[in-house]
FIKOL-970737 format. One line per field, with one value per residue: residue number from 1; chain; x, y, z of N, C-alpha, C in turn. Coordinates in steps of 0.05 Angstrom, whole numbers. Example, Ala and Ser with C-alpha at 12.3 -4.5 7.8 and 13.67 -1.06 7.14 Angstrom:
2
seq c(1, 2)
mol c(A, A)
n.X c(264, 257)
n.Y c(-114, -45)
n.Z c(156, 142)
ca.X c(246, 273)
ca.Y c(-90, -21)
ca.Z c(156, 143)
c.X c(264, 258)
c.Y c(-66, 1)
c.Z c(156, 157)
***
This chain:
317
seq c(1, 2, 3, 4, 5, 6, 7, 8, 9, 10, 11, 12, 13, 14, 15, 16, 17, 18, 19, 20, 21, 22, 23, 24, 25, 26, 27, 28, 29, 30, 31, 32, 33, 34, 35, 36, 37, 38, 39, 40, 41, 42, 43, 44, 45, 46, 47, 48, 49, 50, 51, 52, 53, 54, 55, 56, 57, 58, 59, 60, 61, 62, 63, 64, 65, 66, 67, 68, 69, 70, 71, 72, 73, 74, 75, 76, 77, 78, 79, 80, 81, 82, 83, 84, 85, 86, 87, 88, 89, 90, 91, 92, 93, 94, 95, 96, 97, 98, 99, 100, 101, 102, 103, 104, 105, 106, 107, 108, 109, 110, 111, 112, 113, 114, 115, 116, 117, 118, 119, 120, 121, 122, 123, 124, 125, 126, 127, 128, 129, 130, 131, 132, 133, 134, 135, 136, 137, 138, 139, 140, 141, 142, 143, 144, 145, 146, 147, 148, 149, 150, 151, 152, 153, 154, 155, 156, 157, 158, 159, 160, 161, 162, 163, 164, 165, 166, 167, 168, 169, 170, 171, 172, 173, 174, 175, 176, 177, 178, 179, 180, 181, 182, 183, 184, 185, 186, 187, 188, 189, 190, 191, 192, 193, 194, 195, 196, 197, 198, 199, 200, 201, 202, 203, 204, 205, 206, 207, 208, 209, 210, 211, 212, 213, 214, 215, 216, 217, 218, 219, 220, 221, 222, 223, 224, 225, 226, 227, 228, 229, 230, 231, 232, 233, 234, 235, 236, 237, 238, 239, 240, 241, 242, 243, 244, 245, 246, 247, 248, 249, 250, 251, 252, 253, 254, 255, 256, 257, 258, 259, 260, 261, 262, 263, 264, 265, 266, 267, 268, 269, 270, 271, 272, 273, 274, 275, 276, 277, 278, 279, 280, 281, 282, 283, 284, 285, 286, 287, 288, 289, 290, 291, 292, 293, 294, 295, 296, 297, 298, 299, 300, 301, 302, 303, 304, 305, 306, 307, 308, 309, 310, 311, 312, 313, 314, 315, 316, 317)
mol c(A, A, A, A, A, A, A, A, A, A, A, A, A, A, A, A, A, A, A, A, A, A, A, A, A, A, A, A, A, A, A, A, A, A, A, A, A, A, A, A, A, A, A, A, A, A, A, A, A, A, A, A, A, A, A, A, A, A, A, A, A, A, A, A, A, A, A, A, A, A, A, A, A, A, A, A, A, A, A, A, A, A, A, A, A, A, A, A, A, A, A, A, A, A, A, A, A, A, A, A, A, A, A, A, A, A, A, A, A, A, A, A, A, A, A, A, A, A, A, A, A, A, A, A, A, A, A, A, A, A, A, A, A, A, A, A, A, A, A, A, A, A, A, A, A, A, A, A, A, A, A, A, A, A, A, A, A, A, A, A, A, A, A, A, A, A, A, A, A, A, A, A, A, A, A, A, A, A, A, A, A, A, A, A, A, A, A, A, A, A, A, A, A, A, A, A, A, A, A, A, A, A, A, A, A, A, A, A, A, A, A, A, A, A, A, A, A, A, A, A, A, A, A, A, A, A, A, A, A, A, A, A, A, A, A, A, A, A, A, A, A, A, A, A, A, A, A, A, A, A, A, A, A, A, A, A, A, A, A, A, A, A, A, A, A, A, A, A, A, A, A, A, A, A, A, A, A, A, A, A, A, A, A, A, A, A, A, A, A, A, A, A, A, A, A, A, A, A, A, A, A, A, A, A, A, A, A, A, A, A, A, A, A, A, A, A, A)
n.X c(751, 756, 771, 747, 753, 713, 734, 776, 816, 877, 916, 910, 913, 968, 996, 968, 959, 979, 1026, 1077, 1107, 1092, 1066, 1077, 1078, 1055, 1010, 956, 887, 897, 947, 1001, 1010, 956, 921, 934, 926, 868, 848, 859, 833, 833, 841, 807, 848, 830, 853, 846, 831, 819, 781, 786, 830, 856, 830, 835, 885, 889, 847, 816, 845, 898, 880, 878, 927, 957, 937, 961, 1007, 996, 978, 1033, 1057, 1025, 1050, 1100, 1107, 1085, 1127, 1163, 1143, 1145, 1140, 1097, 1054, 1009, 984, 919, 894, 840, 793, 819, 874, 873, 857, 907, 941, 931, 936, 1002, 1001, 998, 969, 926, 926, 869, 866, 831, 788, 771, 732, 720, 716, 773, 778, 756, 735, 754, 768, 814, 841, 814, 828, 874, 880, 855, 896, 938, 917, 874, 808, 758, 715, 694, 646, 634, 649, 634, 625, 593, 614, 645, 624, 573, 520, 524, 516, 471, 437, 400, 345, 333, 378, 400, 362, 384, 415, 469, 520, 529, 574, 585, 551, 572, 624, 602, 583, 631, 657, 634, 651, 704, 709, 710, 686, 632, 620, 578, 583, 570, 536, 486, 417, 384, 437, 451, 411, 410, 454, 442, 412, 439, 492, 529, 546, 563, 543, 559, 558, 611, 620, 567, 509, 445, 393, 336, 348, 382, 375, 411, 444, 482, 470, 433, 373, 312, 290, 336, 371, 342, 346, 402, 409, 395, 416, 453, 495, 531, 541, 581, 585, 599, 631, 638, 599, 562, 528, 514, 488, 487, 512, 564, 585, 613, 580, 580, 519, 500, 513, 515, 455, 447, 475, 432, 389, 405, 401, 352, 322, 355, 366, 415, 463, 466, 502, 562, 634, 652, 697, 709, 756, 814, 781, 755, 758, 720, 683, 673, 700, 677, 708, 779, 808, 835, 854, 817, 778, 754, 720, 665, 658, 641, 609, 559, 551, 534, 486, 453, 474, 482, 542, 545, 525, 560, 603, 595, 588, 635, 664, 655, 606, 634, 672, 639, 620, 670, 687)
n.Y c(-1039, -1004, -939, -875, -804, -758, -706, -653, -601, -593, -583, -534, -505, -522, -497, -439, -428, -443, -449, -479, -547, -614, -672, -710, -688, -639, -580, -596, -634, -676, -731, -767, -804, -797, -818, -870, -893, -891, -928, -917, -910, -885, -813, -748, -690, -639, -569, -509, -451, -384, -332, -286, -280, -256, -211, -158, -166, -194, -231, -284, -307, -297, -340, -383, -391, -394, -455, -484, -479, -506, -555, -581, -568, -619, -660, -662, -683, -729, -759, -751, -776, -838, -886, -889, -859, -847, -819, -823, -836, -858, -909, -953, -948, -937, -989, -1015, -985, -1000, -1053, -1046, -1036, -972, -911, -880, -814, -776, -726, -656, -594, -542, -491, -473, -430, -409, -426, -393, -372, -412, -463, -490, -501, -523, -584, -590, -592, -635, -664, -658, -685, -686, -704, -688, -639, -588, -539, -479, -436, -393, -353, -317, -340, -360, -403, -405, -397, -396, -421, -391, -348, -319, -318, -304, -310, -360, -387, -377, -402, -443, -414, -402, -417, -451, -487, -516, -540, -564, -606, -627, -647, -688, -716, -728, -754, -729, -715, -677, -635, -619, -583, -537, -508, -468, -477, -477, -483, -523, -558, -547, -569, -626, -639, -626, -671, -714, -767, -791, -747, -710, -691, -673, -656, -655, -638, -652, -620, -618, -633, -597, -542, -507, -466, -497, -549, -610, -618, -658, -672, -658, -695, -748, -733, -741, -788, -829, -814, -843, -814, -794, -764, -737, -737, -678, -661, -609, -566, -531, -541, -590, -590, -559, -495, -487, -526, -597, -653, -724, -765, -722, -735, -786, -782, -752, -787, -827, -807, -795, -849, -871, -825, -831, -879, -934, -939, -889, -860, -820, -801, -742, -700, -653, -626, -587, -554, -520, -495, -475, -477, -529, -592, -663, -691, -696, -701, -737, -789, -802, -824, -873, -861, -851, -886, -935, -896, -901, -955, -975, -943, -977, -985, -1029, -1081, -1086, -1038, -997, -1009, -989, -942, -923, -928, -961, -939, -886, -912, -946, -895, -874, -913)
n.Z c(815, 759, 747, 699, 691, 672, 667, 684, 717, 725, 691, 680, 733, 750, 716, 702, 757, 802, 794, 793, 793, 770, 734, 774, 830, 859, 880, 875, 865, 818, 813, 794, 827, 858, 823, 818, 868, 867, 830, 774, 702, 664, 653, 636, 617, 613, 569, 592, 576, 597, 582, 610, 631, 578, 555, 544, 519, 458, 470, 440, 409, 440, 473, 445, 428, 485, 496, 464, 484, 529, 509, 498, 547, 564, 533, 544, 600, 593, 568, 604, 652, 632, 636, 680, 642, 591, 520, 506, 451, 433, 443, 439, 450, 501, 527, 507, 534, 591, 590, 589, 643, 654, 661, 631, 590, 564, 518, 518, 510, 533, 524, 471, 435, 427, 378, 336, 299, 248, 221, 209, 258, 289, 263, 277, 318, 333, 304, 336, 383, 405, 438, 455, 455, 499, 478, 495, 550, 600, 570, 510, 451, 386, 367, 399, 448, 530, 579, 628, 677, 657, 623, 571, 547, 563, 516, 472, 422, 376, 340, 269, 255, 299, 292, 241, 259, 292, 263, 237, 278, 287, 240, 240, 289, 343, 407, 428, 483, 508, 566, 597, 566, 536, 540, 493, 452, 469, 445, 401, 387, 400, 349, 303, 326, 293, 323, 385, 447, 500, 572, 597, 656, 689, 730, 759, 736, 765, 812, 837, 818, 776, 718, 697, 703, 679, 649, 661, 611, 580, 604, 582, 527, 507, 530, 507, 458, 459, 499, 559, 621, 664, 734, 776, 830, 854, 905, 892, 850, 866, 910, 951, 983, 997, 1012, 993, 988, 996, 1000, 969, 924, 908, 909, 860, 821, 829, 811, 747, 736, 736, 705, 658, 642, 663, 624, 621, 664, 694, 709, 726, 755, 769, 790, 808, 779, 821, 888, 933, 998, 1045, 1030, 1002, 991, 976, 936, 878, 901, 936, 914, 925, 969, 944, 913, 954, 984, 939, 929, 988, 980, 952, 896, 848, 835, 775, 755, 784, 760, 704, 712, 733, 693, 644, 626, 592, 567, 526, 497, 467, 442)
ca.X c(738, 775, 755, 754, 745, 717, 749, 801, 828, 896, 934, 916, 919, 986, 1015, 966, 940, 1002, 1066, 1098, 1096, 1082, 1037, 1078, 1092, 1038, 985, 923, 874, 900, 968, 1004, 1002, 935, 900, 936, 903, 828, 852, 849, 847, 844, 836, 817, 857, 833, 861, 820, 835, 804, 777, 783, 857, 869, 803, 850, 914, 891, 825, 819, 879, 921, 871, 887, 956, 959, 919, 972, 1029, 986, 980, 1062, 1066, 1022, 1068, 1127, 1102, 1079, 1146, 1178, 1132, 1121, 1137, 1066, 1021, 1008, 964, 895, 877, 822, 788, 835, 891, 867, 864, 936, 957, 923, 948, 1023, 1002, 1001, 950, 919, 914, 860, 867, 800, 796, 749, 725, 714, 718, 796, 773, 756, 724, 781, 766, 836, 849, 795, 841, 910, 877, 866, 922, 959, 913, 855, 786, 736, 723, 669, 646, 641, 652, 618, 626, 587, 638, 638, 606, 546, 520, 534, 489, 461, 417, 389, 322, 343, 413, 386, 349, 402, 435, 493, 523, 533, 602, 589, 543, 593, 647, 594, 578, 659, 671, 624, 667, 724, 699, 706, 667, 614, 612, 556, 577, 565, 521, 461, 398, 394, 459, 442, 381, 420, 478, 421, 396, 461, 516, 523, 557, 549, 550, 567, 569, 633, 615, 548, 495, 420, 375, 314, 352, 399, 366, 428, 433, 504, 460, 421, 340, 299, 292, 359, 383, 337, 357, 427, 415, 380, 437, 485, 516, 537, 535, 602, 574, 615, 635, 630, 576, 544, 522, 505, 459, 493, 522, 589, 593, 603, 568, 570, 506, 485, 536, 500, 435, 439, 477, 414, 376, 411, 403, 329, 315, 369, 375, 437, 474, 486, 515, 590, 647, 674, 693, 712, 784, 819, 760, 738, 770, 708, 672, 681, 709, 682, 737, 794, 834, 834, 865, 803, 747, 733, 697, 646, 654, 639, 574, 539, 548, 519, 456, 452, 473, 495, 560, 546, 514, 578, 615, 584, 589, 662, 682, 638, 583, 644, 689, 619, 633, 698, 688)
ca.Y c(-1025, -975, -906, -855, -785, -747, -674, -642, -569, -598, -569, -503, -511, -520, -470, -413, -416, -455, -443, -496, -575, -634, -697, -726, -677, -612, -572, -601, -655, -695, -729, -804, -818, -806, -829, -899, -889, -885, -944, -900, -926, -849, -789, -734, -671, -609, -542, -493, -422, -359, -307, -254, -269, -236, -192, -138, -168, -210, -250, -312, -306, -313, -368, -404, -401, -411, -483, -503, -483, -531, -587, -579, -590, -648, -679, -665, -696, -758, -759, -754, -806, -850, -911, -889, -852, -846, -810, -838, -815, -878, -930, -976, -935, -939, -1014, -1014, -973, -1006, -1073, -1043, -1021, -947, -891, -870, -788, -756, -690, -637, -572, -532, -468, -483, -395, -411, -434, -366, -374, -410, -489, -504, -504, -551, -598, -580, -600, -657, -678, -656, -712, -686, -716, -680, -600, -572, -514, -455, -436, -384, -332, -324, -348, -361, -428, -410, -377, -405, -426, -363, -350, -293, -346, -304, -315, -393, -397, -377, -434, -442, -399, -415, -426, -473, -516, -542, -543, -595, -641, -624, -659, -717, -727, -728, -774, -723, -723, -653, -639, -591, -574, -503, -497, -454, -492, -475, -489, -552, -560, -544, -592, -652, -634, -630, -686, -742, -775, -792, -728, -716, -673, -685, -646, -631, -655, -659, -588, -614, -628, -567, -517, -489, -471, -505, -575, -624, -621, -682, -675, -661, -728, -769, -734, -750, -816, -831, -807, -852, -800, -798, -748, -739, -728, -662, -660, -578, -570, -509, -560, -610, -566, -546, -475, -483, -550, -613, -684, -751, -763, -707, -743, -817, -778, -743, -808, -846, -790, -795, -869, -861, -817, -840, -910, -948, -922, -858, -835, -824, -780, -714, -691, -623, -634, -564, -530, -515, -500, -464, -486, -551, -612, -682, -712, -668, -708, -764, -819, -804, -826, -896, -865, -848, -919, -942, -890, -914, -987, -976, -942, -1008, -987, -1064, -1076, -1077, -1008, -978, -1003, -978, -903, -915, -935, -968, -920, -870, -931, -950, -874, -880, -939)
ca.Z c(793, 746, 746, 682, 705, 647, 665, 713, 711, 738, 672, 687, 753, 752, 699, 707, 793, 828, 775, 805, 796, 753, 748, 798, 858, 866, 893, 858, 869, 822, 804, 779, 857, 868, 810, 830, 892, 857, 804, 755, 687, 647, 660, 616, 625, 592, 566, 596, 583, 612, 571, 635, 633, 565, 548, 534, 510, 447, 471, 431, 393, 456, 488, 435, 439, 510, 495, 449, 507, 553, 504, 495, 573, 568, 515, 563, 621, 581, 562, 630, 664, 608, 646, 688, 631, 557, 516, 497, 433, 427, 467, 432, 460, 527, 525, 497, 561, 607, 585, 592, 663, 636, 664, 603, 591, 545, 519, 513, 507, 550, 510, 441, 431, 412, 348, 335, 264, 240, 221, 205, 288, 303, 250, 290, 356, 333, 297, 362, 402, 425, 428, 460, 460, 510, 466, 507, 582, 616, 549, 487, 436, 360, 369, 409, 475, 543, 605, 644, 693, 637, 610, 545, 542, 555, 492, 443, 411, 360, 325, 240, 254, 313, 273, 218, 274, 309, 242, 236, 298, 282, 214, 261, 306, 367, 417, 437, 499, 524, 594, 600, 545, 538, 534, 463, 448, 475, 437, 372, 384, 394, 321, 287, 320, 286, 343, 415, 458, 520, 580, 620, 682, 691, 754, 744, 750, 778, 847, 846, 801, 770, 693, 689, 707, 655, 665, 657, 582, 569, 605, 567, 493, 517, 530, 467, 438, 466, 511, 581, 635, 688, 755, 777, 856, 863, 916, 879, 827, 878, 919, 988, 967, 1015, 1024, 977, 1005, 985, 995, 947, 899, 904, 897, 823, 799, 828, 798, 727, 728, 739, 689, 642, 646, 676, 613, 622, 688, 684, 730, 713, 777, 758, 801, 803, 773, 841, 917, 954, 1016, 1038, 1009, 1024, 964, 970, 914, 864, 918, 959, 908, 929, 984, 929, 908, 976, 991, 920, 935, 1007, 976, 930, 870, 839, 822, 749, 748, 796, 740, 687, 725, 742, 665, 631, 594, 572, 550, 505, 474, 458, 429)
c.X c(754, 760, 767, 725, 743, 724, 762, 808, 857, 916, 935, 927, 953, 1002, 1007, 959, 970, 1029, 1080, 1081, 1085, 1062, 1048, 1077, 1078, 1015, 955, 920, 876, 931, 971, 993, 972, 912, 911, 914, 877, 826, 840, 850, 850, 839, 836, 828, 841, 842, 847, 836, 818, 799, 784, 805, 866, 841, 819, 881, 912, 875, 832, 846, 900, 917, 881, 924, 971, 952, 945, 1008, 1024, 993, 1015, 1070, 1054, 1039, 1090, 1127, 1103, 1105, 1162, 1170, 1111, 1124, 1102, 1042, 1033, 984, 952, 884, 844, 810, 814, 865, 893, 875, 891, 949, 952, 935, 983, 1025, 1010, 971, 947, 905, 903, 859, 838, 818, 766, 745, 734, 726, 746, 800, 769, 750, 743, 779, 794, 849, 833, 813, 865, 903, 873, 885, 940, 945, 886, 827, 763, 740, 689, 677, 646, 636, 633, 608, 609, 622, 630, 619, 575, 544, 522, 505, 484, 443, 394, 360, 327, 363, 404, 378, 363, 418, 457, 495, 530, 551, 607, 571, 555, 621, 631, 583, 614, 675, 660, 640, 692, 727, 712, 693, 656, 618, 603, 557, 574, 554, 497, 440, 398, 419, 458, 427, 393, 443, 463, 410, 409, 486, 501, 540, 553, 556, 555, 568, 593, 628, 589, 535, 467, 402, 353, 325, 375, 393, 390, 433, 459, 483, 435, 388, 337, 298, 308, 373, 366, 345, 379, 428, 409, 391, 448, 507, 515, 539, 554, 591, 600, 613, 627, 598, 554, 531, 507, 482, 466, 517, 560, 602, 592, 602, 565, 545, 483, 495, 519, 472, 428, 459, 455, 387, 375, 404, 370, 311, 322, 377, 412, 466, 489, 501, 549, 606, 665, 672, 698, 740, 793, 809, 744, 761, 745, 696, 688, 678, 699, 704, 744, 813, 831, 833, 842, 767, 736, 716, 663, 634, 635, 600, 551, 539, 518, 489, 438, 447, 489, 525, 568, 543, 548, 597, 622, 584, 619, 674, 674, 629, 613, 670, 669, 626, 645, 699, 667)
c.Y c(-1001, -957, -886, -833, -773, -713, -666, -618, -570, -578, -542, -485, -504, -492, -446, -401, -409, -443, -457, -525, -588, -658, -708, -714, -650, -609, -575, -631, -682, -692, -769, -810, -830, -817, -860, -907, -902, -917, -931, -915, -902, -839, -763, -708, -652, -582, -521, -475, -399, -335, -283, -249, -250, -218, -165, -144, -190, -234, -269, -318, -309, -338, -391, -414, -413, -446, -499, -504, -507, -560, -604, -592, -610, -662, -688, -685, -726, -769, -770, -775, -819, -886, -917, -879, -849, -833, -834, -822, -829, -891, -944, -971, -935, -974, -1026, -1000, -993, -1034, -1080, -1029, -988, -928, -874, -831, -777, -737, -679, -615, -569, -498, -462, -447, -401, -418, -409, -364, -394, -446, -505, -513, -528, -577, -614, -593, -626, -673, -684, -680, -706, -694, -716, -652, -603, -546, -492, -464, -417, -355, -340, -324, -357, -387, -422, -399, -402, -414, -399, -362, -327, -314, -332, -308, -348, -401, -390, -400, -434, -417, -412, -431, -455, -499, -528, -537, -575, -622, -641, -649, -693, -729, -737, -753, -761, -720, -693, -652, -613, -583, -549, -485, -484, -483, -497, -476, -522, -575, -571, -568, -616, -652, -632, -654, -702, -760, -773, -765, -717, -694, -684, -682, -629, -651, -651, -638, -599, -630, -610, -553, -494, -493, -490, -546, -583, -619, -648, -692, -677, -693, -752, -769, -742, -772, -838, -826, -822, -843, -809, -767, -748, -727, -702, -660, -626, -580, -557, -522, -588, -610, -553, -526, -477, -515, -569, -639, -707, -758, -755, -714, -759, -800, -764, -763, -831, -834, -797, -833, -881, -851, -827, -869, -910, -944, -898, -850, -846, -807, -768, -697, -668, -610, -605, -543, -517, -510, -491, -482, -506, -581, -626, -701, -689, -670, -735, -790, -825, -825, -843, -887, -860, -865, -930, -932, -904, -945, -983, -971, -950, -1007, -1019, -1054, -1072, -1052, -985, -986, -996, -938, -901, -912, -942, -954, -898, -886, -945, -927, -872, -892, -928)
c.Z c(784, 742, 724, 688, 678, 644, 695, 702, 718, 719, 683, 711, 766, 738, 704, 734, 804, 821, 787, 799, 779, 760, 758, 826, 846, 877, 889, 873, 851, 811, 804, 812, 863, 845, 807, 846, 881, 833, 785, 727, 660, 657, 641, 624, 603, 593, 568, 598, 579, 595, 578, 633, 608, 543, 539, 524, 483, 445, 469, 430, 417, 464, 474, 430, 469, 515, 480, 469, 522, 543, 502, 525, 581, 554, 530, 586, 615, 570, 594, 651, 642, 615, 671, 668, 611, 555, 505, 470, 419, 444, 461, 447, 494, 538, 526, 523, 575, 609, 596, 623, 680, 652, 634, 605, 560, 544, 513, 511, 520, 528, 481, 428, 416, 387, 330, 307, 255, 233, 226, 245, 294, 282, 259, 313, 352, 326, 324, 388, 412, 415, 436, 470, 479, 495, 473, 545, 591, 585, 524, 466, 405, 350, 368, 436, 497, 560, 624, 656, 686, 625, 577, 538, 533, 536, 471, 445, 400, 350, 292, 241, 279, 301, 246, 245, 284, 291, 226, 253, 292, 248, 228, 282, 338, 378, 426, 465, 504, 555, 594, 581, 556, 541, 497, 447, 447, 457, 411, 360, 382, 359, 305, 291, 305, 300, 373, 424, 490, 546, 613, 644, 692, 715, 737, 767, 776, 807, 851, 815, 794, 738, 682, 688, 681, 666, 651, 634, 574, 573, 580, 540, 495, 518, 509, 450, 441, 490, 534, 593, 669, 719, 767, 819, 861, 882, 907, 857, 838, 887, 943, 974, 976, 1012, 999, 991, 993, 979, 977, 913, 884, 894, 868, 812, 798, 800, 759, 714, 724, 713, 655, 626, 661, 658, 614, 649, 684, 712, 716, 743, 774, 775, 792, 789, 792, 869, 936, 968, 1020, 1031, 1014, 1008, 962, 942, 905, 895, 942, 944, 910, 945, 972, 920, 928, 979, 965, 928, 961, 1001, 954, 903, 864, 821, 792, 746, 761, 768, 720, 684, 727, 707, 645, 602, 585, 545, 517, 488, 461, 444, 402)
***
């Protein structure tokens, strides 16, 4: 069964933690090796940059230049091992790799804020390949407010500028993704895409009560949309504060499938967006055992494949 992972922090990972190392040979969880390993068949990378890093040297306005350094050393790489990966700028693209025995890499962007009023960027990003933005990260940003553990922070939604960015993106045909949205943010994006939506890396609140996770309602408007929902490994998201467990893995994809139908559950493991406590998947080449525990607690092989590749290859599409 092929596996598409719908987010990794590996880019950043590398340029702004480690400073050393490419997608063949470094210090992250994933790389070409190990997403063999996993039979990978994409993987999306995204350009996640940090508000904290330049809050005094230029904000947005650098973030967003930093995003367009990143997508430069994805180009490179895809360049340098292009006998193992290509970009995916489609399903159809994917297909077309996969065919040529190709690991297929999609580009994102993690913190929409880089847009920074400015439409003509959201234009540029994609021209340059990319095909799904999570709109903000932990910051209010020109879009829209974030997820908080504030219940007013929670209830703010878009901002002006983020609602023609998100019937922008559905002209576009990119894809939303609400991970680290507010509630209202949330709310607001359901009422304006016109396209499937998505959250790459989120788990499911009502068994770890955290505001980064989907509640009951949310999965079902989501799925009623079309969208999908990447189960995220971090244990803080799982429910064991130190520790992350299989078990707690299999249970909010049983959870999501439950509430959701057999549709929606997806994997966004959240791969170098995370090192604390510990691990029980330290790295791509490890994630059949994830394979392995859902089977055992009889999810059917149609449904595991539907979670491995499936419902986001339906998106795409």
């Amino acid at each position: 069964m092929k596996l598409i992972d719908m987010h990794c922090d590996t880019i950043g990972k590398i340029l702004d933690i480690d400073k050393q190392g490419d997608f063949a040979e470094n210090l992250c969880s994933v790389n070409i090796e190990q997403m063999k390993k996993a039979d990978s068949l994409a993987q999306f990378f995204a350009c996640f940059t940090y508000l904290g890093d330049y809050i005094d040297n230029g904000g947005y306005e650098k973030c967003y230049e930093h995003a367009l350094e990143m997508i430069e050393f994805l180009e490179k790489q895809l360049i340098v091992y292009k006998k193992d990966i290509a970009l995916a700028r489609s399903y159809e693209e994917i297909r077309k790799n996969e065919l040529e025995k190709k690991l297929s890499a999609v580009l994102t962007i993690e913190e929409g804020g880089i847009l920074n009023g400015q439409m003509e960027r959201l234009h540029r990003l994609h021209e340059k390949g990319a095909r799904l933005i999570t709109l903000m990260w932990n910051y209010e940003n020109c879009l829209g407010h974030p997820n908080s553990k504030d219940p007013e922070v929670m209830q703010k939604g878009l901002q002006p500028f983020g609602i023609e960015v998100v019937e922008q993106m559905g002209n576009l045909g990119m894809i939303i993704d609400v991970s680290h949205a507010s509630d209202g943010s949330f709310w607001d994006v359901m009422k304006y895409a016109k396209g499937p939506v998505v959250a790459t890396h989120s788990n499911c609140r009502s068994l770890c009560n955290h505001p980064r996770n989907l509640s009951d309602e949310m999965i079902r408007a989501l799925a009623e949309k079309g969208g999908v929902s990447g189960l995220n490994l971090y244990g803080v998201f799982l429910g064991t504060q130190n520790e992350s467990r299989i078990d707690e893995m299999a249970a909010h994809l049983m959870h999501m499938i439950n509430v959701g139908g057999s549709e929606f559950p997806a994997i966004g493991t959240d791969f170098d967006g995370f090192d604390e406590g510990e691990l029980a998947i330290l790295h791509m080449g490890e994630m059949k055992r994830v394979y392995h525990a859902i089977e055992k607690r009889g999810f059917s092989e149609r449904q595991i494949d539907k979670i491995l590749n499936g419902n986001i290859l339906r998106v795409m599409q």
